[in-house]
C-alpha positions in Angstrom: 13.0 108.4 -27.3 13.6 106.0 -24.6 11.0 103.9 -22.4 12.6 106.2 -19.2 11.5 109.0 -20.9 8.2 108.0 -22.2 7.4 106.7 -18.7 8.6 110.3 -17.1 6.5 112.3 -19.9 3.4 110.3 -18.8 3.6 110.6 -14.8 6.1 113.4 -14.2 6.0 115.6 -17.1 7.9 118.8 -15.2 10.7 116.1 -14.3 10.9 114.8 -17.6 11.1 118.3 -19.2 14.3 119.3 -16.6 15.9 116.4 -17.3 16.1 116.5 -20.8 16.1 120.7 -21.9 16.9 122.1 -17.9 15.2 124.4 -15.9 14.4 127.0 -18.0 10.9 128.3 -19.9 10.3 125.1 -20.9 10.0 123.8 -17.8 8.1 126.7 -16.4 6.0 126.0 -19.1 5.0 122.8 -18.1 4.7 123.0 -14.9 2.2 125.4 -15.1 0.3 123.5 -17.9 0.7 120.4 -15.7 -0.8 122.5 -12.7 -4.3 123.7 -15.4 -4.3 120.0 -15.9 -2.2 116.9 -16.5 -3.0 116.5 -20.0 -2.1 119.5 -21.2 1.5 119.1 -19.4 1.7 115.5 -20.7 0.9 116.8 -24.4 3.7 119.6 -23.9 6.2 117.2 -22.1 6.5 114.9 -25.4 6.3 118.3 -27.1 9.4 119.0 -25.7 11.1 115.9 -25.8 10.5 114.9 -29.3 12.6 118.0 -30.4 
């Protein structure tokens, strides 16, 4: 995992996510968990990117 992405998990999680798996449920996913709260779309955006 690069810094880039580590800094994009932590204060654009939805960005992060279509940048590295596309727009697609993933990123749907986190945007709405990113709209509930940030942590929850942080948590899921290195979720995601870790895979």
């Amino acid at each position: 995992m690069s810094i880039l992405t580590i800094i994009l998990n932590i204060f654009l999680p939805p960005v992060s996510v279509a940048l590295n798996k596309g727009l697609g449920k993933d990123f749907i996913i986190n945007v709405i968990l990113t709209i509930l709260g940030v942590l929850p779309g942080v948590i899921h955006a290195f979720y995601v990117t870790s895979k």
